[in-house]
C-alpha positions as CSV (number, residue, x, y, z in Angstrom):
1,X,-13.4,-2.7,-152.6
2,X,-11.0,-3.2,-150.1
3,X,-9.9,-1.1,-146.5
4,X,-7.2,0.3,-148.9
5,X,-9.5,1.8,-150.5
6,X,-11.5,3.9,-148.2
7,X,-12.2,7.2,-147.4
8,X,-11.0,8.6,-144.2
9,X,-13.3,8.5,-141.4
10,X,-16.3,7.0,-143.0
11,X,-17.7,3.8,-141.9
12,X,-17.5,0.5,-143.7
13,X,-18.5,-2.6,-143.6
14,X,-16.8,-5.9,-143.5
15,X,-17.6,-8.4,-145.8
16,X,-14.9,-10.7,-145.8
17,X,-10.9,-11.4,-146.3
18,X,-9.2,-12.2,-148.8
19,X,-5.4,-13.3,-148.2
20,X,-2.8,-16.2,-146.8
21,X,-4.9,-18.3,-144.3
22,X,-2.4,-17.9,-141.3
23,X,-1.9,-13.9,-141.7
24,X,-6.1,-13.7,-142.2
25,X,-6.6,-15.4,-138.9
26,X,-4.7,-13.2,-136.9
27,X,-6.8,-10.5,-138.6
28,X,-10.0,-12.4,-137.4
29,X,-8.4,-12.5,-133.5
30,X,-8.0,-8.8,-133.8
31,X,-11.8,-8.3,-134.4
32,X,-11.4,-8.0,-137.8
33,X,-14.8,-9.7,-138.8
34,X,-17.3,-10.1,-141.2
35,X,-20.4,-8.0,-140.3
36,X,-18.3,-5.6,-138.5
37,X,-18.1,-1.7,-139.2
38,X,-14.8,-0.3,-139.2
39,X,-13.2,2.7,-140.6
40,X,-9.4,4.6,-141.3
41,X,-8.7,7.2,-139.2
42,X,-5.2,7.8,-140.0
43,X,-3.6,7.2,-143.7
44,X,-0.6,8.1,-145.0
45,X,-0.8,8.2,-148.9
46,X,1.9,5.6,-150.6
47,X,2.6,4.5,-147.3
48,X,2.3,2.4,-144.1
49,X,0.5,2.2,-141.8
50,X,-3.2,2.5,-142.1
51,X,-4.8,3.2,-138.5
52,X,-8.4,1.4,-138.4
53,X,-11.1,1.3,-135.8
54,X,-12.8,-1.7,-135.2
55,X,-14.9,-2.7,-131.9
56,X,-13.8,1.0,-130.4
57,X,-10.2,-0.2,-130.7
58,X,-7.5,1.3,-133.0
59,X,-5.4,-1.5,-134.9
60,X,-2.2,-0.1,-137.3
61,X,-2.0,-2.4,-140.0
62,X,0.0,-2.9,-143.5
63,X,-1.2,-1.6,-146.8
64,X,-0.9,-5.0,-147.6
65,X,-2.7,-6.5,-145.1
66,X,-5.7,-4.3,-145.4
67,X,-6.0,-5.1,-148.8
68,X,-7.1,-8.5,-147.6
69,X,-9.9,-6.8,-145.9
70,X,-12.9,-6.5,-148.5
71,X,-15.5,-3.8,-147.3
72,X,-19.0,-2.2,-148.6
């Protein structure tokens, strides 16, 4: 499934993206990486952004772009 996908405050995760080369490797730089946990801890339904954690940092990103993100 992807970050779009998840349940608020639960942990996740990453097991890889899927999207435009450039756009995923500024995901990557962030510290958005496979093997890493991450979770949402702010959503709005329908809308933008999604507020993630990853490596005790928050990151806001696009619905789109966290679709790229594919979790377990």
């Amino acid at each position: 499934m992807s970050l779009v996908e998840a349940l608020k405050n639960r942990r996740y995760r990453i097991e890889r993206l899927e999207g435009p080369e450039e756009e995923c490797r500024r995901l990557l730089d962030l510290g958005l990486t496979p093997g890493e946990e991450t979770s949402v801890v702010q959503a709005v339904p329908f809308g933008d952004p999604l507020v993630v954690v990853v490596r005790g940092m928050r990151i806001a990103l696009r619905r789109r772009e966290a679709s790229w993100i594919k979790i377990h």
